[in-house]
C-alpha positions in Angstrom: 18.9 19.4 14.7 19.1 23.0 13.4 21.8 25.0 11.5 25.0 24.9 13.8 27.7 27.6 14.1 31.6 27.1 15.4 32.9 30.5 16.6 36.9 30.7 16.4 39.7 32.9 16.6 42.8 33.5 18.5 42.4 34.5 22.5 41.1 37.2 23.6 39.2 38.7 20.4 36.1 39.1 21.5 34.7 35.0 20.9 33.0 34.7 23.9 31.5 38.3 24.4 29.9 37.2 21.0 28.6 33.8 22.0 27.2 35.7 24.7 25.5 38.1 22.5 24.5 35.6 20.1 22.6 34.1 22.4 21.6 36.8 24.9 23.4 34.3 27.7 26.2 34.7 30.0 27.2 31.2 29.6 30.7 32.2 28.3 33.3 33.4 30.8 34.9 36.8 28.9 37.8 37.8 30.6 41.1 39.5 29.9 43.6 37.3 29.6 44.7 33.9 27.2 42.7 30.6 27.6 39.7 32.2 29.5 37.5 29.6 28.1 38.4 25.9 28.1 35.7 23.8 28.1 33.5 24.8 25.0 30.2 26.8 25.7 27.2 25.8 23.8 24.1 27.2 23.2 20.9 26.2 21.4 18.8 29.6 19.9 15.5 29.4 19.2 14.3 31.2 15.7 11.1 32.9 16.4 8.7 33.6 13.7 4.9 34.5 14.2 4.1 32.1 11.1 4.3 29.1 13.4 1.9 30.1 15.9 -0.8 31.0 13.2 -0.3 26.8 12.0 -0.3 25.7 15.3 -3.7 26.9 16.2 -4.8 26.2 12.4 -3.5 22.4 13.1 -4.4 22.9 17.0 -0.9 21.5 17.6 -0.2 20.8 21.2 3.6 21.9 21.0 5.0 24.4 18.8 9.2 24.1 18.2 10.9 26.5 16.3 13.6 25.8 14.0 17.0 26.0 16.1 20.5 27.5 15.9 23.3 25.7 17.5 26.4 28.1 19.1 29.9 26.5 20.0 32.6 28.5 21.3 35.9 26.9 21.5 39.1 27.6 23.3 41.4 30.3 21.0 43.3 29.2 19.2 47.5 30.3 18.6 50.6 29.6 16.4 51.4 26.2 16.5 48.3 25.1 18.6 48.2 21.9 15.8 52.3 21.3 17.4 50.4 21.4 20.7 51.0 25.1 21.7 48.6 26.6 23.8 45.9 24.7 24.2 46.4 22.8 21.3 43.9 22.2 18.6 42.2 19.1 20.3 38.9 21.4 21.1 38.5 22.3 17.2 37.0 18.3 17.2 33.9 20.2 18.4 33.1 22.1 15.7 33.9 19.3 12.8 30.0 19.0 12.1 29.0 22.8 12.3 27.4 23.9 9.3 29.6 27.4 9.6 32.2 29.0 11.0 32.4 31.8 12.4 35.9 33.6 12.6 36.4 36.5 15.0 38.9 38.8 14.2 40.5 41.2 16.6 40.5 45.1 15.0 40.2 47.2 17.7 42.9 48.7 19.9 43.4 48.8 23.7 46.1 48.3 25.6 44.2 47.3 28.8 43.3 44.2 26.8 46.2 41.6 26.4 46.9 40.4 22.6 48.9 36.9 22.5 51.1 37.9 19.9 51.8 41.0 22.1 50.8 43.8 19.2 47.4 44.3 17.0 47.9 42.8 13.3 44.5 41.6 12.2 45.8 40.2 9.0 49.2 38.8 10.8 46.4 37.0 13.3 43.6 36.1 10.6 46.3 33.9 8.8 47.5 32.2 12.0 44.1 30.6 12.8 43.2 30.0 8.9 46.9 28.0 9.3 46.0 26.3 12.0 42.4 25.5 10.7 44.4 23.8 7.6 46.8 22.0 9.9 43.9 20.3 11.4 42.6 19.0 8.7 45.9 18.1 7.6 46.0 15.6 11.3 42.8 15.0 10.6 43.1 13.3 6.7 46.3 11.4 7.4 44.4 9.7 10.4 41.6 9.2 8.1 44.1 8.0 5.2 45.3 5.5 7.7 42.5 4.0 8.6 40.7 3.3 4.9 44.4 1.5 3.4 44.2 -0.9 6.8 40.6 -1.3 6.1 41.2 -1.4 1.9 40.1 -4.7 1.3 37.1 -4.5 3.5 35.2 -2.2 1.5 35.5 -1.7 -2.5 34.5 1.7 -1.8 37.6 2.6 0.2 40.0 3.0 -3.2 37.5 6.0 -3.5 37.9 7.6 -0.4 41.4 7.0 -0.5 42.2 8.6 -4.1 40.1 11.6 -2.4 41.7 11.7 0.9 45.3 11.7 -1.1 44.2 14.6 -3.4 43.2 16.3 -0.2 46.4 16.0 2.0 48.7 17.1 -1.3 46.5 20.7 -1.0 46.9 20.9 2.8 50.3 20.4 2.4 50.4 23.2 0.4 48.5 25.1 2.9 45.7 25.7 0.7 42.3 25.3 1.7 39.9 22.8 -0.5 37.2 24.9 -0.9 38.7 25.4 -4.7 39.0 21.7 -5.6 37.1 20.7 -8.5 35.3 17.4 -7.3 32.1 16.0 -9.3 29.3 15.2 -7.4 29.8 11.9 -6.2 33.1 12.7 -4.5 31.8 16.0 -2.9 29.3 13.9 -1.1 32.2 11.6 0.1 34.1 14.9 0.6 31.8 15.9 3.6 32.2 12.8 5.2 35.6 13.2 6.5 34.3 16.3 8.3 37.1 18.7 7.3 36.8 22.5 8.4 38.6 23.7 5.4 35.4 22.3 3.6 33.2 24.5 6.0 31.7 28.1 4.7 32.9 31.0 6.4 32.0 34.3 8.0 34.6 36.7 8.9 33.7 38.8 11.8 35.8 42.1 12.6 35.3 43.0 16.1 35.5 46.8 16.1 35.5 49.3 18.9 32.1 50.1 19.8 32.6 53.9 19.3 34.4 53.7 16.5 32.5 54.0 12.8 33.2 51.7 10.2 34.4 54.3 7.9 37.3 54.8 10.5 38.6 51.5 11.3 42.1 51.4 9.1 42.3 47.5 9.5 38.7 46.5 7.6 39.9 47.3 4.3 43.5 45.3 4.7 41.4 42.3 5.7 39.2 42.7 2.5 42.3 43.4 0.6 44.1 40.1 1.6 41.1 37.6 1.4 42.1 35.1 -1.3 41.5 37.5 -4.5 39.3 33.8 -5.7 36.8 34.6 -2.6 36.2 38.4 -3.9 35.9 37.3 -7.5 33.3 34.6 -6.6 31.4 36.8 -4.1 31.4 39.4 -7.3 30.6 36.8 -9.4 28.1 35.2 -7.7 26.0 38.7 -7.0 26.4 39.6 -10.6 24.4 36.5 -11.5 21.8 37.1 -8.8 21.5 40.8 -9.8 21.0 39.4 -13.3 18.5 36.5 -13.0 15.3 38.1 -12.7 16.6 39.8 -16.3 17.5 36.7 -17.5 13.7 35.2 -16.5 11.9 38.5 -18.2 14.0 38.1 -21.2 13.9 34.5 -21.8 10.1 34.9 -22.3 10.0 37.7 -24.4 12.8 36.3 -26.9 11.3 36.5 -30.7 14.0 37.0 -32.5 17.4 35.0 -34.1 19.5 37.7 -32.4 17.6 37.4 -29.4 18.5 33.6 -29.1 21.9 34.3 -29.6 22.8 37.0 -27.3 20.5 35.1 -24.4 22.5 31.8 -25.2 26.0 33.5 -25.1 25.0 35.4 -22.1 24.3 32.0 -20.0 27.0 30.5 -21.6 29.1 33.5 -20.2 27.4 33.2 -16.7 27.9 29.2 -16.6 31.8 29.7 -17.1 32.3 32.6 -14.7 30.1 30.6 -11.8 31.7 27.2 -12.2 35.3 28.3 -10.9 33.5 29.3 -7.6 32.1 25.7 -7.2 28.4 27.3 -6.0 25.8 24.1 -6.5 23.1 26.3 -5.6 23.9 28.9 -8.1 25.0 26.5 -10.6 21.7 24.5 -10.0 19.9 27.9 -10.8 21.7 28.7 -13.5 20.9 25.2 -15.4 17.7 25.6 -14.6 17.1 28.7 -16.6 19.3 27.0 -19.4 16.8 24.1 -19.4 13.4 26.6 -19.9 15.2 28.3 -22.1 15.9 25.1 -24.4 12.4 24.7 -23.8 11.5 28.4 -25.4 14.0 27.4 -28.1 12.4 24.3 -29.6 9.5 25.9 -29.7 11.0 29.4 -31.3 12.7 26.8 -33.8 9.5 24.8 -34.3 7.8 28.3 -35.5 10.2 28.9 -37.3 12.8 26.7 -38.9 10.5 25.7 -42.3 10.1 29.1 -42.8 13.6 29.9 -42.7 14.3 27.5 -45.5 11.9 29.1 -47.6 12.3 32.9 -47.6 16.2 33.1 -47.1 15.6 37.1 -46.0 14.4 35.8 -42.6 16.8 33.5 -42.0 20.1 33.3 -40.2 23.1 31.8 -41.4 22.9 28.4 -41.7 25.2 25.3 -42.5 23.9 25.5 -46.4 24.8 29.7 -46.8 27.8 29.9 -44.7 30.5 29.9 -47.3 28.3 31.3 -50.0 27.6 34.2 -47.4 30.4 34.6 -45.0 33.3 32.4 -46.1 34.4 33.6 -49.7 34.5 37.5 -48.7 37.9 36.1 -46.6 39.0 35.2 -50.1 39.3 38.4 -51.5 42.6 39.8 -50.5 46.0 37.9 -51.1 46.6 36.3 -47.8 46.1 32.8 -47.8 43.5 31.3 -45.5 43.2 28.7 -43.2 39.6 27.2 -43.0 39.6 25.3 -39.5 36.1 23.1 -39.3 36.7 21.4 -35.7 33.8 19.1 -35.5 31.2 18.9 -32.8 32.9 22.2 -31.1 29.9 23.8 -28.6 30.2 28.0 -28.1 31.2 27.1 -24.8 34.0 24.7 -25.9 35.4 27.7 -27.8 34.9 30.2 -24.8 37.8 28.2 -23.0 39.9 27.6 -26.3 40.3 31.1 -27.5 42.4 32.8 -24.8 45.2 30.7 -25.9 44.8 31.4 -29.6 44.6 35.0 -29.2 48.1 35.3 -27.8 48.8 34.2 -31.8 46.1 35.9 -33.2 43.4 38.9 -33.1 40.4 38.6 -33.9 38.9 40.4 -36.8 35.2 39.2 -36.6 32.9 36.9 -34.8 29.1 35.6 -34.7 26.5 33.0 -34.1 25.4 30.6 -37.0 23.1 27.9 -36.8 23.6 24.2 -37.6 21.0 22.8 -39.9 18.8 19.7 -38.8 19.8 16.8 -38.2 22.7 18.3 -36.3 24.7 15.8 -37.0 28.0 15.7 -39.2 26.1 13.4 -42.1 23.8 16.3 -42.8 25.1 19.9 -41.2 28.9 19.2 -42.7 28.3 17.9 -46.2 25.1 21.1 -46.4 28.4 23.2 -45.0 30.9 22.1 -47.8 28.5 21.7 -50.7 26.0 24.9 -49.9 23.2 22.5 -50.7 20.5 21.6 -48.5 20.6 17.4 -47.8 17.6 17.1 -50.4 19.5 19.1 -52.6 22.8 17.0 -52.4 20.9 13.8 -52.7 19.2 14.9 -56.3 21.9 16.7 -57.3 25.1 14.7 -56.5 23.4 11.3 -55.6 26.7 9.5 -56.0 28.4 12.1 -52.9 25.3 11.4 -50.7 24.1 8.1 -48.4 21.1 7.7 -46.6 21.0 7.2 -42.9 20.1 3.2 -43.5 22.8 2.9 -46.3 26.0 1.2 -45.7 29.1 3.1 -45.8 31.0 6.4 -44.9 28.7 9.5 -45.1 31.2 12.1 -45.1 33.5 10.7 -48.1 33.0 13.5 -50.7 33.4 16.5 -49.0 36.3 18.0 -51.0 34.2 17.2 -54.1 31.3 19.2 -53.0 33.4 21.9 -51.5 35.2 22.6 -54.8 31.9 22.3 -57.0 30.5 24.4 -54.3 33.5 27.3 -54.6 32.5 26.6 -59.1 29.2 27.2 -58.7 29.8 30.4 -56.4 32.7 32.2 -59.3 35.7 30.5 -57.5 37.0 28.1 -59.5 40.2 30.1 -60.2 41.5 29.6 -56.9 43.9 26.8 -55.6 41.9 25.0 -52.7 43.2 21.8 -50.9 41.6 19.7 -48.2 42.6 17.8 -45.5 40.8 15.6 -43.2 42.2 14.8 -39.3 41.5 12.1 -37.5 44.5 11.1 -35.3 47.6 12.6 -33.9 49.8 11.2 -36.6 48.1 13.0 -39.6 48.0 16.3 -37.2 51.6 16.3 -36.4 52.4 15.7 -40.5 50.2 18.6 -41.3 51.9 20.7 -38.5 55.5 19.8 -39.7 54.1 20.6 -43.4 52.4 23.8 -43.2 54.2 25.8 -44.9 54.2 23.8 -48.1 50.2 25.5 -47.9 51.0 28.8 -48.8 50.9 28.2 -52.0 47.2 27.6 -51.5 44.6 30.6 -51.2 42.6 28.2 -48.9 43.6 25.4 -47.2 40.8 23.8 -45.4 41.3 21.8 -42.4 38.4 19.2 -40.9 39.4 17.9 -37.0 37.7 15.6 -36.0 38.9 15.6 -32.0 36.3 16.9 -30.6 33.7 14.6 -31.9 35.8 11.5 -30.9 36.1 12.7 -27.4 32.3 13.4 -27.2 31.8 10.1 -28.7 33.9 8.4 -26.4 32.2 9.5 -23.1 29.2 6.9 -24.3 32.5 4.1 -25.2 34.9 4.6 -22.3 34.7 4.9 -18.3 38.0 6.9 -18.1 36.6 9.4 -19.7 32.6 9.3 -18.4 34.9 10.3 -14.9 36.9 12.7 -17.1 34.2 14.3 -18.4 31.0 13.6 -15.7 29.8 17.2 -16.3 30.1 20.3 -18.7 32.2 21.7 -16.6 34.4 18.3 -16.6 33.9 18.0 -20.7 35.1 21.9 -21.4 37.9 20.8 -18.9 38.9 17.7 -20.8 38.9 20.0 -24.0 41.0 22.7 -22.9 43.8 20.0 -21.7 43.5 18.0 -24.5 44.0 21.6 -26.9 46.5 23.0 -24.9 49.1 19.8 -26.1 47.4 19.1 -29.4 48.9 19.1 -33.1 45.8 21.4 -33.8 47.1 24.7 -31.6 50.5 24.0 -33.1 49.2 24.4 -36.5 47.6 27.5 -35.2 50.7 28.6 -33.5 52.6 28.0 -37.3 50.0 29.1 -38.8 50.7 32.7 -37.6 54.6 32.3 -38.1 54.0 31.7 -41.8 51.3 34.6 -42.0 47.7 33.0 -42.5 44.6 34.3 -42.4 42.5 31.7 -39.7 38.7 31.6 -40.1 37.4 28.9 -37.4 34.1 27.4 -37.6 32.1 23.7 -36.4 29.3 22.0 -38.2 27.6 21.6 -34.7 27.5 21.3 -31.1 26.0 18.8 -28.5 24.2 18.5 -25.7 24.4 16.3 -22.2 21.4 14.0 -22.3 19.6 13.3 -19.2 15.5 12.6 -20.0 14.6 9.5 -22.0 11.9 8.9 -24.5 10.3 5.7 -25.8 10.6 5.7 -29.6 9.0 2.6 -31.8 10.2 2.3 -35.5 10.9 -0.3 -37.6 14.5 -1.9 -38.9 15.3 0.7 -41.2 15.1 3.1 -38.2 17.9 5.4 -38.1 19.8 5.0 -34.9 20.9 8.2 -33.7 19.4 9.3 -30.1 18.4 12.6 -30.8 16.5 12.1 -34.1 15.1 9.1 -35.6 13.8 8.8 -39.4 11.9 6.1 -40.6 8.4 4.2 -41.2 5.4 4.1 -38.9 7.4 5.9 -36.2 5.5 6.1 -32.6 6.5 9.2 -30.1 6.0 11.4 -27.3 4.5 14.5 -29.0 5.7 16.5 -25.9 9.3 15.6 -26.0 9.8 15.9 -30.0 9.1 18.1 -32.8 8.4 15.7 -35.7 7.8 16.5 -39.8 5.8 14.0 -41.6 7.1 14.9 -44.8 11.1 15.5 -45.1 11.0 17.2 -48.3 9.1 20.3 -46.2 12.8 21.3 -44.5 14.7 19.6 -47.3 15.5 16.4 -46.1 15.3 13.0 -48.2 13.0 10.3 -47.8 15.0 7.2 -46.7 12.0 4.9 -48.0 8.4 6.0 -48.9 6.3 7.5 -46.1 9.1 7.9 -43.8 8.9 11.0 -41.4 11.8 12.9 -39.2 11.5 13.1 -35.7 13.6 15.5 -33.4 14.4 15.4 -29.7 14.2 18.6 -28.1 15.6 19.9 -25.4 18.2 16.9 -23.2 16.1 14.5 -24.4 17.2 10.9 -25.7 15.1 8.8 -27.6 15.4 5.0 -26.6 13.5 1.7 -28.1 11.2 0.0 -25.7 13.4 -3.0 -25.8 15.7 -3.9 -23.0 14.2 -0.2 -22.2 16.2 0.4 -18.6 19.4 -0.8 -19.2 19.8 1.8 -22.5 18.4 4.4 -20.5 21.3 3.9 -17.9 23.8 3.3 -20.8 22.9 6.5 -22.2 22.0 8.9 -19.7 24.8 11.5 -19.3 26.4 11.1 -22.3 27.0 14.0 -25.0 24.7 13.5 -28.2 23.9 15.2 -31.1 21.2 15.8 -34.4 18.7 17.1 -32.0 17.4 20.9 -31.0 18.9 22.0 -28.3 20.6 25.9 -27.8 24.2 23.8 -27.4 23.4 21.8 -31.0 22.2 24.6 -33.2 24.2 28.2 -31.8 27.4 27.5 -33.2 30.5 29.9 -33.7 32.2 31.2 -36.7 35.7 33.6 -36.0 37.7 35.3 -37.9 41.1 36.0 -37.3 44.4 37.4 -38.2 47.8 36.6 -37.1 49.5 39.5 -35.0 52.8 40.7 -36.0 56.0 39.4 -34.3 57.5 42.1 -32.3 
């Protein structure tokens, strides 16, 4: 088949002259005047490369055929060529399932050739065919559109394509192309079924007077200057990546440090942002390939690392256990009161998309990695945040605030009881502190309407629970598995849901009434993809990406295990019980009724593992700007 290339443009630009070139023919008529070509002119190109040869006579093949490119010219196209001027646009069915186009843009003057719009405007003419182009596709999905709701009840996979194809025709309409739509997977392969050109990638060609240098042509830069200013960014975007990946892969092997971690985590966190507004699979396909060796790297850095940590608090970072003690309090020092936001389950790159809209309340004084304790789960990083205690620690010292994985009951029910003895034990106790816990819109909008009443408090500490629910609820709810199908989809879903939440009011009031806003999680999660049979007995806990328990059997590959809890400060659910946690997007599944949890489960967001997305979490500090 080959790789095949459309060539279009308006008449008379040079089109055929290149065909001809292209393919060192004289196939293609190139004359001056409108229409010269009618019929389209095709040409197959052969690729040469020595390489070939060299097989053949290794192989002793009896015919050697080298990869092909396929050339279509087409009639040039004018203004209102989809309206039937012209020639109308019925030849630009001949290049619907070319791999590329090829646009040919006129930027050379001479009045001894003709120009159909009777004067030179490159940029004038590059938006006519680019119309057209749309226009056609426009035809071409209302046909389409027509066809699948006659056809509705004869294939359930019609109501697809037709939610598509209506998507589709409201951005023609609008004259926009559809290279920008966001579509998951799925749909992009039924995207390229309806054969759209707008879909198509493009090369703009400028055909220049052959005496003329670049440097000299006045109508190069216009054309540069009035591609879509998305196109420039993701051609920018996209290099800087490239220029950056072999750094990336030299660093990511060399990383030995807790600062090292960080910066490399926020820097493809960064890079995943920027390249998923230019809808690049292979770039994006690079990219999460790095991510996943350097979760890999990151277990194993953790692994080395973590007991340690716990041990000789000099070498360690900030964890869940020291972040008040060590970061939190020093807010506390000057008369402003403070708002202590703890949004659960919030990833860096959740935050990445969420802070531009705070910071048209706030600035932001200080910001830095922390890193979630293990299990990364609320049970243990969130009541280790509030009490500064290590789980172990909670469970001997406040047994009546702490439960066990197996016991019944809420395990988050005393954490304004262990924050205050917490603020006691560090020389706080003189300072008004209240608590609030949000878990639906009600109790947000009541805490919005009421904020002011919490000035009189030096620290009002907020816990939202949002974000959590919504990760939850991609395992619980189809609407939102489509919602959020991807990270791209679930940062999506989180900005929206932000953007109109009781939460950024607060914020918002919060700098009308003059608080200080410090803004932290407990821990992130991670997309699960890679399964891993787990045995363990009843008292088992249940969570995917750690299991604790009796007699557990594993994967040594695809877990980091510790025989005895006590050794990271962990309690001992029974006697002999052992931790076990999933690295990298790995979930761990029971051998019974194997495939149909593996399917349940696979893409889903989970948490109390070791993954960069789990541990790396953010804590900001910020203050509210003046009103002007």
């Amino acid at each position: 088949m080959g790789f095949s290339c459309g060539i279009v443009g308006l008449p008379n630009v040079g089109k055929s002259t290149l065909f001809n070139a292209l393919t060192n023919s004289q196939n293609a008529k190139a004359s001056n005047y409108a229409f010269c070509t009618i019929e389209p002119n095709k040409a197959i190109v052969g690729v040469p490369d020595n390489r070939l040869n060299k097989i053949g006579k290794i192989e002793n093949s009896k015919n050697i055929i080298p990869t092909q490119l396929n050339f279509i010219d087409i009639a040039g196209l004018v203004k209102g060529a989809s309206k039937g001027e012209g020639l109308g646009n019925k030849f630009l069915s001949h290049i619907k399932e070319v791999d590329l186009i090829l646009h040919v843009i006129r930027c050379f003057v001479n009045p001894d050739i003709d120009h159909v719009e009777d004067s030179l405007d490159p940029i004038r003419d590059m938006e006519i065919v680019e119309d057209e182009l749309i226009l056609s596709d426009l035809v071409s999905a209302e046909q389409q559109l027509k066809k699948l709701k006659k056809e509705i009840d004869k294939n359930k996979g019609n109501k697809e394509r037709i939610q598509i194809l209506e998507q589709i025709i409201k951005n023609l309409m609008s004259e926009k192309s559809l290279k920008n739509l966001n579509f998951n997977n799925d749909e992009e392969k039924i995207l390229k079924t309806f054969n759209l050109i707008s879909t198509k990638p493009k090369i703009f060609i400028c055909n220049l007077n052959e005496k003329e240098k670049l440097e000299d042509n006045k109508y190069l830069n216009l054309i540069k200057k009035n591609l879509n200013d998305a196109e420039i960014i993701s051609d920018k975007t996209i290099s800087g990546y490239q220029q950056e990946f072999r750094n990336i892969s030299i660093e990511l092997s060399n990383i030995n440090s807790i600062k090292g971690w960080v910066d490399m985590y926020l820097k493809l966190v960064s890079w995943e942002i920027k390249l998923e507004e230019n809808n690049n699979e292979t770039m994006m396909e690079i990219l999460m390939s790095q991510k996943n060796e350097a979760n890999r790297l990151f277990a194993k850095f953790i692994e080395n690392n973590y007991q340690q940590w716990l041990n000789n608090n000099s070498s360690a970072p900030i964890l869940s256990n020291s972040l008040i003690k060590d970061r939190l309090v020093k807010e506390l020092s000057d008369s402003k009161p403070t708002l202590f936001l703890v949004i659960d389950n919030l990833r860096y790159d959740q935050w990445r998309v969420i802070e531009p809209l705070i910071y048209n309340y706030y600035n932001k004084i200080h910001e830095e990695a922390y890193f979630s304790i293990l299990p990364t789960t609320t049970q243990y990083a969130r009541n280790s945040l509030f009490s500064g205690l290590m789980p172990l620690e909670i469970a001997k010292n406040h047994p009546n605030y702490w439960k066990n994985d197996s016991d019944e009951g809420g395990k988050n029910l005393y954490e304004e009881q262990l924050l205050k003895d917490n603020l006691k034990r560090l020389g706080y106790s003189g300072i008004s502190c209240e608590y609030n816990k949000i878990t639906n819109l009600k109790n947000g909008q009541k805490l919005s309407n009421n904020l002011k009443d919490k000035l009189k408090n030096d620290l009002t500490v907020i816990v939202y629970n949002f974000v959590d629910m919504l990760s939850h609820s991609k395992t619980e709810m189809e609407i939102i598995k489509e919602l959020a199908s991807n990270d791209k989809g679930y940062r999506s879903l989180t900005l929206s849901w932000f953007k109109n939440s009781p939460l950024f009011e607060i914020i918002k009031k919060g700098r009308e009434h003059g608080f200080k806003l410090v803004i932290t999680t407990d821990h992130g999660t991670i997309n699960v993809k890679n399964p891993s049979k787990i045995i363990g007995n009843r008292e088992t806990s249940q969570n995917l990406r750690y299991k604790t328990g009796r007699s557990l059997t594993y994967n040594n590959k695809e877990v980091i295990s510790y025989e005895n809890p006590n050794d990271i400060f962990l309690p001992n659910i029974s006697i002999n019980s052992s931790y076990v946690f999933a690295k990298e997007n790995t979930y761990l599944v029971y051998p019974n009724n194997y495939n149909y949890y593996v399917n349940f489960f696979r893409d889903t967001y989970q948490h109390g593992g070791i993954s960069l997305e789990e541990i790396i979490i953010p804590y900001v500090v910020l203050m509210p700007k003046i009103k002007k």
